[in-house]
C-alpha positions in Angstrom: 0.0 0.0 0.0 3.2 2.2 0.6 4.0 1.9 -3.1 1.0 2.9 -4.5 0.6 5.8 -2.0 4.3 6.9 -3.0 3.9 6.2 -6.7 0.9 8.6 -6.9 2.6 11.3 -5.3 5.2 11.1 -7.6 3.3 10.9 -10.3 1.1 14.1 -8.9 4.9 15.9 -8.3 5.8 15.1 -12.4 2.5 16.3 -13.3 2.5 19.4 -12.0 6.3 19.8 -12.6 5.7 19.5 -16.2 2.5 21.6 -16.5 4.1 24.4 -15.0 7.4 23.8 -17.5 4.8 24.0 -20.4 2.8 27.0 -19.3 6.3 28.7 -18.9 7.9 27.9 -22.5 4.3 28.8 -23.9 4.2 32.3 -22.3 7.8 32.4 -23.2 7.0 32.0 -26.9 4.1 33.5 -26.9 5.8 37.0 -25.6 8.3 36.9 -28.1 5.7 37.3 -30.7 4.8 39.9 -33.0 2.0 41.1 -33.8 0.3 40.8 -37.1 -0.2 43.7 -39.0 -2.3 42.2 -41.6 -6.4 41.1 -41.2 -7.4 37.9 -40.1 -9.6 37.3 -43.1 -8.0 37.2 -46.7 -11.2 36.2 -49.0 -9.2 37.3 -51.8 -11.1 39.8 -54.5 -14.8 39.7 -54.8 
C-alpha cells in the first residue's frame, strides 16, 4: 500500500512539474511574438 501511496505522489509531483514547464515555454514563446499587421480574413477579390 506504501508503493501505491508513494507512486501517486510522484506521479502528482511530475505532473505538475511538467505543467508548470509547459505553461512557462508557452508564455515564453508567446511573448516573443509579434503582432500581425495584416487582417485575419484574406477572401481574396470579390
Amino acid at each position: 500500500m506504501l508503493r501505491v501511496i508513494a507512486a501517486c505522489a510522484i506521479g502528482a509531483a511530475l505532473a505538475g512539474g511538467l505543467a508548470f514547464i509547459g505553461t512557462t515555454v508557452a508564455t515564453n514563446a508567446s511573448s516573443t511574438a509579434e503582432p500581425v499587421n495584416e487582417s485575419l480574413y484574406n477572401y481574396g477579390d470579390r
